[in-house]
Structure formats: C-alpha cells, structure tokens
C-alpha positions in Angstrom: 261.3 208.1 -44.2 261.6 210.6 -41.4 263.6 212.8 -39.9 264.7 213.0 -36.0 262.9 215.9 -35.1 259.5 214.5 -37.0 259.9 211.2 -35.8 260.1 212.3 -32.3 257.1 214.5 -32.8 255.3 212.0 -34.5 255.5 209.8 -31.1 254.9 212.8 -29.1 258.7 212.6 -28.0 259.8 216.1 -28.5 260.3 219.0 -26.5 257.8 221.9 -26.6 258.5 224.9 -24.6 255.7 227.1 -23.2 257.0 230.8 -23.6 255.1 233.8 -23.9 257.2 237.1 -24.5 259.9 237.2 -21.9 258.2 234.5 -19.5 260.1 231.1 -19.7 258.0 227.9 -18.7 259.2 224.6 -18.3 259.4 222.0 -21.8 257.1 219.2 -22.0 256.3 216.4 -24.3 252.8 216.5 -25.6 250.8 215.3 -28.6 252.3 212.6 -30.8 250.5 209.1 -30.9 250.6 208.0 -27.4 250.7 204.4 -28.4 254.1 204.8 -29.4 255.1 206.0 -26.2 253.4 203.6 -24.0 255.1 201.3 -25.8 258.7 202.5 -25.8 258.5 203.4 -22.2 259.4 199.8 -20.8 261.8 198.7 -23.9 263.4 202.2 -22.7 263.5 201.1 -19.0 265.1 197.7 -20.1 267.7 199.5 -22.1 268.8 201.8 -19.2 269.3 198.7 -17.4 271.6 196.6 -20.1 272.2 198.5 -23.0 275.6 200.6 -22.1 275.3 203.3 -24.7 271.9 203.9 -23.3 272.6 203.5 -19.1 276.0 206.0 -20.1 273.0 208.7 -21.6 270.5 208.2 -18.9 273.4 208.3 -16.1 275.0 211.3 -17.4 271.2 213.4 -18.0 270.6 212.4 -14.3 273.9 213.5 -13.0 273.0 216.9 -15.1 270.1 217.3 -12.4 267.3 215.8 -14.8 264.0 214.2 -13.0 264.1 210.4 -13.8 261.1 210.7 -16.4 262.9 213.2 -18.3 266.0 211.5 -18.5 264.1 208.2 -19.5 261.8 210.2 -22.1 265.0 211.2 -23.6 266.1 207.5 -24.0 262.7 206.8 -25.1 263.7 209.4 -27.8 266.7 207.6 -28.8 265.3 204.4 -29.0 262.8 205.6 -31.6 265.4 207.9 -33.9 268.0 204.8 -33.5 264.6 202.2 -34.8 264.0 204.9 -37.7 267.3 204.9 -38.9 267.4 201.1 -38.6 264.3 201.0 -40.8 265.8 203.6 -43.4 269.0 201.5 -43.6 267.1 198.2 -43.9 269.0 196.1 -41.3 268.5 195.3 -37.9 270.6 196.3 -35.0 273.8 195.2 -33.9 276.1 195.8 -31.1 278.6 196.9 -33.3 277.8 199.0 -36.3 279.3 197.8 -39.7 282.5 199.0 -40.2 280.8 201.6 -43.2 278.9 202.9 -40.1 281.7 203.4 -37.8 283.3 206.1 -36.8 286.7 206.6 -39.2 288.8 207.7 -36.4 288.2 204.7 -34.5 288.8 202.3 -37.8 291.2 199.9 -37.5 294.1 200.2 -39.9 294.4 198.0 -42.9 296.4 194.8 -43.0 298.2 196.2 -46.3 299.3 199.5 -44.8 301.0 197.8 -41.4 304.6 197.7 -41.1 304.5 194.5 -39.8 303.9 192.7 -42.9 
C-alpha cells in the first residue's frame, strides 16, 4: 500500500529538481527501479495513442511547451499511480468507474426523485 508520491519514486517516476541556493536547474527523473520504467514506457505510448483520458493529458502537457519524453514520463506516471490504486481497491480497471467512484456532480439523478414518475 503506497502512496502517489512513493509509488512514483519507487519506479523512479518522480520529479527531482537540482537547486543549489538561488541557482535553478532543470527536474529530472532518476533512481527508482528501472524495470518498472522500461516497462511502462510502451504501455504509456499505447495509451497516448487510444486511451482518451490519457491522449487529453499528453496533448495538453505538449501544448504547455513540454519535450515529448516529459509529457510521456508524466503519463508513464499516471499509469503506475492509476495501477496502485487499482491494486489497493482490488478490482481491475474499467472504462467507467463504478458509480461509488464517480464523481457526485456528474451522478445521474435517482429514478425515485424524478418528476416524471
């Protein structure tokens, strides 16, 4: 049971900025297993391609200005918090959360409470 930020440093997904006083370097990924992160890098690739939650992320860090490998390392990133919390929850993933997952304001009113009957 891990958290975001230690699951992504556990895979060496996490940002570390190099700063020293009032000099400001550029963040980097380091550390981490790097097994992990071969092996998220493709399923990563795939989802940018057909997953639209994911393409909707990458698209909008690469219209930010992001380099393509940082804008895919930070969907590698998702993939691994969003396969954490899937193994926390014990269930698999779905295209649509369960409606106890869901966002309220987005929930569908009841049958009971419509005026229609």
């Amino acid at each position: 049971m891990l958290t975001r930020s230690r699951a992504a440093s556990l895979a060496g997904l996490a940002p570390v900025t190099r700063e020293s006083g009032r000099w400001k370097g550029r963040s980097f990924i380091q550390g981490g297993r790097h097994r992990v992160r071969r092996m998220l890098y493709m399923p990563a690739v795939v989802a940018v391609q057909h997953n639209p939650d994911l393409k909707r992320k990458y698209e909008a860090l690469r219209a930010a200005g992001k380099p393509p490998k940082v804008a895919l390392t930070a969907v590698m990133r998702k993939l691994l918090v969003l396969a954490n919390a899937l193994v926390q929850q014990d269930r698999t993933w779905t295209a649509h959360p369960p409606r106890e997952y869901s966002c309220p304001a987005l929930a569908t009113p009841s049958p009971a409470g419509s005026a229609h009957g």
